[in-house]
mmCIF file of the N, C-alpha and C atoms, coordinates in Angstrom:
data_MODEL
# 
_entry.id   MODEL 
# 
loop_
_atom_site.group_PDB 
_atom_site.id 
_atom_site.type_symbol 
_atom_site.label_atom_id 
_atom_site.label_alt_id 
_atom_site.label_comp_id 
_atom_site.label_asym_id 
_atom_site.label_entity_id 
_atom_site.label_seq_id 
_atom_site.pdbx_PDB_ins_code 
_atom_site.Cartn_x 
_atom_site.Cartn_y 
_atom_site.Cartn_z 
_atom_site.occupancy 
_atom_site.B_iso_or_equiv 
_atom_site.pdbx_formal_charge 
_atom_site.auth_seq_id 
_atom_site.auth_comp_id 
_atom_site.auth_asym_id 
_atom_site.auth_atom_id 
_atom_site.pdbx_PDB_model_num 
ATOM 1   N N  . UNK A 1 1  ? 0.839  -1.161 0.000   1.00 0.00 ? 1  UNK A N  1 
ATOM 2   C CA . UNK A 1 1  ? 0.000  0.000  0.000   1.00 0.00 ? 1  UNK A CA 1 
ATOM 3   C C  . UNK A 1 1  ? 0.891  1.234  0.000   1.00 0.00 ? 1  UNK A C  1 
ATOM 4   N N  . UNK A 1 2  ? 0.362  2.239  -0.896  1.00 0.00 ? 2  UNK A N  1 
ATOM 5   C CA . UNK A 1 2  ? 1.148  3.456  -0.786  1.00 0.00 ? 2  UNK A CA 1 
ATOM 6   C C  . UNK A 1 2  ? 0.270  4.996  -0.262  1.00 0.00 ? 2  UNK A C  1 
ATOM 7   N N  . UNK A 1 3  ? 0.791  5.133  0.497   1.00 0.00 ? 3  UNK A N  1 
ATOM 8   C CA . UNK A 1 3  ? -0.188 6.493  1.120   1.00 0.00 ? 3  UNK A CA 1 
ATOM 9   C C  . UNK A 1 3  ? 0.463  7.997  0.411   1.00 0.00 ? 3  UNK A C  1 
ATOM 10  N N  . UNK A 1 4  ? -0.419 8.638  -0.420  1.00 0.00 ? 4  UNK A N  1 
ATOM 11  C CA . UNK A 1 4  ? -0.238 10.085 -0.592  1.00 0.00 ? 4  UNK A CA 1 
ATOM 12  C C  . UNK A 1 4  ? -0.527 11.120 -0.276  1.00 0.00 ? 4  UNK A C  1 
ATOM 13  N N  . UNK A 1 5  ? 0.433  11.934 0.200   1.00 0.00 ? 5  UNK A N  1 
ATOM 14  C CA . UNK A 1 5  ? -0.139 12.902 1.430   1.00 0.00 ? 5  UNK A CA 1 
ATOM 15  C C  . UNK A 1 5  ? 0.379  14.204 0.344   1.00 0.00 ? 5  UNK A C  1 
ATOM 16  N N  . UNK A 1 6  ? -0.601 15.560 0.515   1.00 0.00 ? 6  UNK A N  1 
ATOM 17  C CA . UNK A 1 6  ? -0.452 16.764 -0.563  1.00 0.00 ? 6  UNK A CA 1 
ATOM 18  C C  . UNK A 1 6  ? 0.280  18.228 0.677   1.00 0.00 ? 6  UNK A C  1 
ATOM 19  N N  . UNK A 1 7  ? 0.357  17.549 1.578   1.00 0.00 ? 7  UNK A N  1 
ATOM 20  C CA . UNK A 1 7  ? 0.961  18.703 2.369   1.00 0.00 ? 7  UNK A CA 1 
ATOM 21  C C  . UNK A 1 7  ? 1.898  18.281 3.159   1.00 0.00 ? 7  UNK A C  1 
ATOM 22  N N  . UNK A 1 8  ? 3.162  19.082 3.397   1.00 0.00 ? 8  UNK A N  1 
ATOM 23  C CA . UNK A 1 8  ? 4.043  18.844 4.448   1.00 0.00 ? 8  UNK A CA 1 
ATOM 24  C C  . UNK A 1 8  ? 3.566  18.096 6.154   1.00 0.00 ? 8  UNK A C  1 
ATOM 25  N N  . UNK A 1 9  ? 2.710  18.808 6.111   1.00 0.00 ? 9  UNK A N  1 
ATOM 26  C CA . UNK A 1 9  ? 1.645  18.457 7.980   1.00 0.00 ? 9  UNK A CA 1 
ATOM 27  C C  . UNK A 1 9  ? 1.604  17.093 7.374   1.00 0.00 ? 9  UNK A C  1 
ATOM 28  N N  . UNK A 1 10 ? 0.710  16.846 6.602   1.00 0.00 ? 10 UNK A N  1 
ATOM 29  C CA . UNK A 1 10 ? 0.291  15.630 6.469   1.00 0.00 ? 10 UNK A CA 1 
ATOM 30  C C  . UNK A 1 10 ? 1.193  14.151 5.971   1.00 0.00 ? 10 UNK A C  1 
ATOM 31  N N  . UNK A 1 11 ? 2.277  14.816 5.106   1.00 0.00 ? 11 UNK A N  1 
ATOM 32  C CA . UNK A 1 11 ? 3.459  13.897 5.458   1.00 0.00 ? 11 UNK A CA 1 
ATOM 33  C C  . UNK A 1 11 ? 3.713  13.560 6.673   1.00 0.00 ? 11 UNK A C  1 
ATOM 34  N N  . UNK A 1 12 ? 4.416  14.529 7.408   1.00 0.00 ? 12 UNK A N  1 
ATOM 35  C CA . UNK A 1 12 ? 4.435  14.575 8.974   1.00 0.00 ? 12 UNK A CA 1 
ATOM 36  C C  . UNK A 1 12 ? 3.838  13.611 9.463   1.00 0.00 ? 12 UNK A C  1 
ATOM 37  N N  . UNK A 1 13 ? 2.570  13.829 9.396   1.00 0.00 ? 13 UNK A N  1 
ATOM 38  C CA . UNK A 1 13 ? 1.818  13.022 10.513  1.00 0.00 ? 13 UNK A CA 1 
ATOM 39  C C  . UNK A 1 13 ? 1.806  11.633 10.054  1.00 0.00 ? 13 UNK A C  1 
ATOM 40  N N  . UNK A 1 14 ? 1.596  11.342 8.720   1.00 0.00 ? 14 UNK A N  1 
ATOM 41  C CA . UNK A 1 14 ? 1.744  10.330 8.300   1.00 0.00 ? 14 UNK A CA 1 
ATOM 42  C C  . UNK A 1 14 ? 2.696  9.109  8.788   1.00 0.00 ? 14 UNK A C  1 
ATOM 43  N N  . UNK A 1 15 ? 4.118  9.796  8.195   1.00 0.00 ? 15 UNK A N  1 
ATOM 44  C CA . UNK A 1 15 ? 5.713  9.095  8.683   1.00 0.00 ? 15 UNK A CA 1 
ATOM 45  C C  . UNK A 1 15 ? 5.392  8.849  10.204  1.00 0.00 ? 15 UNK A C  1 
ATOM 46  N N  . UNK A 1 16 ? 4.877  10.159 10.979  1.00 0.00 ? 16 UNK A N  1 
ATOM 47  C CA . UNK A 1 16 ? 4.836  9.467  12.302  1.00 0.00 ? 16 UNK A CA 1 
ATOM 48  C C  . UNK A 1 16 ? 4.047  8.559  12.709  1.00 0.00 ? 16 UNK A C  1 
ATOM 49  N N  . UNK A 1 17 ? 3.279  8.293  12.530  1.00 0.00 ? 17 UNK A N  1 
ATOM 50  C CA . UNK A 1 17 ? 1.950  7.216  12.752  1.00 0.00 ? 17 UNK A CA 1 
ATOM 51  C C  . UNK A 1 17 ? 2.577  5.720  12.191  1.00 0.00 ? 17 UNK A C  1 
ATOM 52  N N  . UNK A 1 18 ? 2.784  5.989  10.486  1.00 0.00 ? 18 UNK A N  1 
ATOM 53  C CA . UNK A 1 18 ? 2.617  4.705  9.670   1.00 0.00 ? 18 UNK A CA 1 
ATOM 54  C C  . UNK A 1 18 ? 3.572  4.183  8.725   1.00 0.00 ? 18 UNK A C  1 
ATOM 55  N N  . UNK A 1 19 ? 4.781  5.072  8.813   1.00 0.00 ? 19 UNK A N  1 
ATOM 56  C CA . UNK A 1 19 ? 6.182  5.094  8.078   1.00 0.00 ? 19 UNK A CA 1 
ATOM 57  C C  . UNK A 1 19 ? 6.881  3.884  8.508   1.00 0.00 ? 19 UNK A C  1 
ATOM 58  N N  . UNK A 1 20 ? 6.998  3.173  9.359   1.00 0.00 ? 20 UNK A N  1 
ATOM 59  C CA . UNK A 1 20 ? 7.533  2.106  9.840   1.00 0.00 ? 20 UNK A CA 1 
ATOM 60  C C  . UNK A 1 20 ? 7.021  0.804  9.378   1.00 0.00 ? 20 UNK A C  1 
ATOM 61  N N  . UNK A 1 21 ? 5.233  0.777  8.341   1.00 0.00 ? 21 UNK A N  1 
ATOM 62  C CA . UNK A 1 21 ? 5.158  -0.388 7.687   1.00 0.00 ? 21 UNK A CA 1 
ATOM 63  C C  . UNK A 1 21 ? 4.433  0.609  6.182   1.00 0.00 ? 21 UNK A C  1 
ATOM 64  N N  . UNK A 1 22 ? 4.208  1.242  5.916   1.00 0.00 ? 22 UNK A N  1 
ATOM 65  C CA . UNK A 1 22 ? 3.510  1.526  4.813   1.00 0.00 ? 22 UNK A CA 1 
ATOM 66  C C  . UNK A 1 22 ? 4.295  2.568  3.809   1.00 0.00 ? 22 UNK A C  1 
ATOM 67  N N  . UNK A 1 23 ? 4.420  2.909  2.651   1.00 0.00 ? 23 UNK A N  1 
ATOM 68  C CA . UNK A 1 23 ? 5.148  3.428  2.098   1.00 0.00 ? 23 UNK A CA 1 
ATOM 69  C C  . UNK A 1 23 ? 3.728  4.802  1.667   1.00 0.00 ? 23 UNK A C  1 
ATOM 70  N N  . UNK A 1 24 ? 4.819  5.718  2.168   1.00 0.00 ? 24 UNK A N  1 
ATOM 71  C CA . UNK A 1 24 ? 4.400  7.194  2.524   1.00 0.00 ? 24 UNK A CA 1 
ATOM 72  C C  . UNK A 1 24 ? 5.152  8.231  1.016   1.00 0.00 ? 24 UNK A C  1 
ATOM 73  N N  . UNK A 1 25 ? 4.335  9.078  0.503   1.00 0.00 ? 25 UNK A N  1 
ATOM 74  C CA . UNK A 1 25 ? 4.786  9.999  -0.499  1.00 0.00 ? 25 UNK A CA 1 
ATOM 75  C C  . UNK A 1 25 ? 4.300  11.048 -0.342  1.00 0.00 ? 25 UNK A C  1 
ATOM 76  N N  . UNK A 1 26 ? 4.802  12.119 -0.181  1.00 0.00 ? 26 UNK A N  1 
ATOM 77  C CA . UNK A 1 26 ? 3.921  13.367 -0.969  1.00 0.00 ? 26 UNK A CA 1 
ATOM 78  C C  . UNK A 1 26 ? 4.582  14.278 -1.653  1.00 0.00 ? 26 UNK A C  1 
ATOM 79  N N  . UNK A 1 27 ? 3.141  14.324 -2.559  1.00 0.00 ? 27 UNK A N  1 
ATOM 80  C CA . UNK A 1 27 ? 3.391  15.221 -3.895  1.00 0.00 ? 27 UNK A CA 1 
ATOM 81  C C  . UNK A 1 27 ? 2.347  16.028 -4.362  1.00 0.00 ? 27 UNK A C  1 
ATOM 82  N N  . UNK A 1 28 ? 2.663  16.703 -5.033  1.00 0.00 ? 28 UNK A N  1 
ATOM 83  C CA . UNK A 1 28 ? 1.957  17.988 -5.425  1.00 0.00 ? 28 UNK A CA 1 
ATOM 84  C C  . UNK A 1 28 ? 0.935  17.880 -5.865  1.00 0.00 ? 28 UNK A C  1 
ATOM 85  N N  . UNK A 1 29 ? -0.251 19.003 -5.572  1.00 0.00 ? 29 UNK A N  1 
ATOM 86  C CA . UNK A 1 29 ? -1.550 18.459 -6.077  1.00 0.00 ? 29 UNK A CA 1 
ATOM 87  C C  . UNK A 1 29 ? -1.618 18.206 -7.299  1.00 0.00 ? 29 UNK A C  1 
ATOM 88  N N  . UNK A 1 30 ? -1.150 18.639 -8.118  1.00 0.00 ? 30 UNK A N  1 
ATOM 89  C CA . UNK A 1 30 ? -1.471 18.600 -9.630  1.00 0.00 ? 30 UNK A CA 1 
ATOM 90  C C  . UNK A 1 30 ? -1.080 17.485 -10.283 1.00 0.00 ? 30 UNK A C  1 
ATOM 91  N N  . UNK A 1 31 ? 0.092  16.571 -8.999  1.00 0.00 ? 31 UNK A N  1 
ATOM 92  C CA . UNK A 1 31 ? 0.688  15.563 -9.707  1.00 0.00 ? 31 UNK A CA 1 
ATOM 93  C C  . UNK A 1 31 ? 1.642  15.636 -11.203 1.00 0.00 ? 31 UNK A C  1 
ATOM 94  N N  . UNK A 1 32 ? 2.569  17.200 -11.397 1.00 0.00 ? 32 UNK A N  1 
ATOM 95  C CA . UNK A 1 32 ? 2.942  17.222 -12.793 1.00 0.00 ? 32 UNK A CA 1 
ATOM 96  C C  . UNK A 1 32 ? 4.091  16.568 -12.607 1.00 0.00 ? 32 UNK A C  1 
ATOM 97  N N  . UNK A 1 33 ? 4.458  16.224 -14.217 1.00 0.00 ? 33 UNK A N  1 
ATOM 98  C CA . UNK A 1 33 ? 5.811  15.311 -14.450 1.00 0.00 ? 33 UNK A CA 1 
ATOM 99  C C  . UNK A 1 33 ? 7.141  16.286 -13.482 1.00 0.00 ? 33 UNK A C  1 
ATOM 100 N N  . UNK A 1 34 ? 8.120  15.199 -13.621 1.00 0.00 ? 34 UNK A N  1 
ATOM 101 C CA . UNK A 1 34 ? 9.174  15.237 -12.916 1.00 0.00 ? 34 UNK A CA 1 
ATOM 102 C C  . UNK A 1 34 ? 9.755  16.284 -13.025 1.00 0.00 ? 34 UNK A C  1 
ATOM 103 N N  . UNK A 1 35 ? 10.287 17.051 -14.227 1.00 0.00 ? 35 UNK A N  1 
ATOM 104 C CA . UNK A 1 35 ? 10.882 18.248 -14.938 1.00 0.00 ? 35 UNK A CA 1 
ATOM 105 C C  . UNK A 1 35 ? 9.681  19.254 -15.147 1.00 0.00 ? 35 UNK A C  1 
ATOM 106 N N  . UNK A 1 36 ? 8.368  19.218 -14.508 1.00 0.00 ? 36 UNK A N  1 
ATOM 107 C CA . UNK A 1 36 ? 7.860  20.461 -14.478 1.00 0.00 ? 36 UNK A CA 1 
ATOM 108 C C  . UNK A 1 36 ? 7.839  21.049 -13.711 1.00 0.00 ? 36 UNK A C  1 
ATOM 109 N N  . UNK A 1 37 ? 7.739  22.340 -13.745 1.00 0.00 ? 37 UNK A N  1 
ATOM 110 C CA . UNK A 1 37 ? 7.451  23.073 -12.449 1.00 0.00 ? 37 UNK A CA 1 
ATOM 111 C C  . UNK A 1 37 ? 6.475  22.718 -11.467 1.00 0.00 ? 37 UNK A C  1 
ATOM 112 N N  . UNK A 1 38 ? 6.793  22.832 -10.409 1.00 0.00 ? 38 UNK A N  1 
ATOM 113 C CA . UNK A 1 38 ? 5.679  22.900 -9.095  1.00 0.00 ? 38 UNK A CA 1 
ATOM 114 C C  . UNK A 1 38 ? 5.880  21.249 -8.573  1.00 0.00 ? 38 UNK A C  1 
ATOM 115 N N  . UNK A 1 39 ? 6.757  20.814 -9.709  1.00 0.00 ? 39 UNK A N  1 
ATOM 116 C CA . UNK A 1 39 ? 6.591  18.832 -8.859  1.00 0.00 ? 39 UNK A CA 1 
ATOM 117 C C  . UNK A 1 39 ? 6.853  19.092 -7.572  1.00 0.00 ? 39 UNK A C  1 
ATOM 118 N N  . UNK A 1 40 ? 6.683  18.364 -6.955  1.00 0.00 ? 40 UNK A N  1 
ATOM 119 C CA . UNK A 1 40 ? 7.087  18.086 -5.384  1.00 0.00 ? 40 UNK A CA 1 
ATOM 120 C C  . UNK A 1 40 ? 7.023  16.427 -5.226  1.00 0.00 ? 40 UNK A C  1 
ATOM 121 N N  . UNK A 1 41 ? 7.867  15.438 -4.920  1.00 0.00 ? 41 UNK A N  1 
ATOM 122 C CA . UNK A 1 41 ? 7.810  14.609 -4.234  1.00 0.00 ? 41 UNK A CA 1 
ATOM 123 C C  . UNK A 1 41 ? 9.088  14.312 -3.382  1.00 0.00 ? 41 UNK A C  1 
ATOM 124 N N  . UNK A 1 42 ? 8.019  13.454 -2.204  1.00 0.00 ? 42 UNK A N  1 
ATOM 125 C CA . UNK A 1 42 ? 9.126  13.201 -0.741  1.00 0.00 ? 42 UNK A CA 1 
ATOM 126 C C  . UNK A 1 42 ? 9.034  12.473 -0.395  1.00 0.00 ? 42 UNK A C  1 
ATOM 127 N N  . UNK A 1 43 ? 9.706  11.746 0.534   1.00 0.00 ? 43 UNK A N  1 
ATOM 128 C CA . UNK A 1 43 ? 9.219  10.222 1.335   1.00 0.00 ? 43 UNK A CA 1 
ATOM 129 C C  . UNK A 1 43 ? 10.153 10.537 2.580   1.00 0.00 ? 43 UNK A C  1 
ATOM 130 N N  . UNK A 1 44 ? 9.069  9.110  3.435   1.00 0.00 ? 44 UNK A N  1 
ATOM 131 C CA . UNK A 1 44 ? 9.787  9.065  4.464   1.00 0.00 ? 44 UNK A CA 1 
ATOM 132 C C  . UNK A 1 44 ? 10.307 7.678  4.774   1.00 0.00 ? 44 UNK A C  1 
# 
């Protein structure tokens, strides 16, 4: 299972809760490709 979180907080809270069995991402709402502007992705 992969959890996607669209805000920093909600990364956060995420990694803290559920990072130790579930694979955690977040990324930008718009979801644009890698080389566009505004991407954002992170993990924990």
């Amino acid at each position: 299972m992969i959890v996607v979180e669209y805000t920093d907080t909600g990364l956060a809270n995420a990694c803290d809760r559920w990072g130790a069995s579930l694979g955690i991402v977040r990324r930008d709402r718009d979801v644009v490709p890698e080389d566009a502007s505004g991407y954002v992705r992170k993990t924990c």
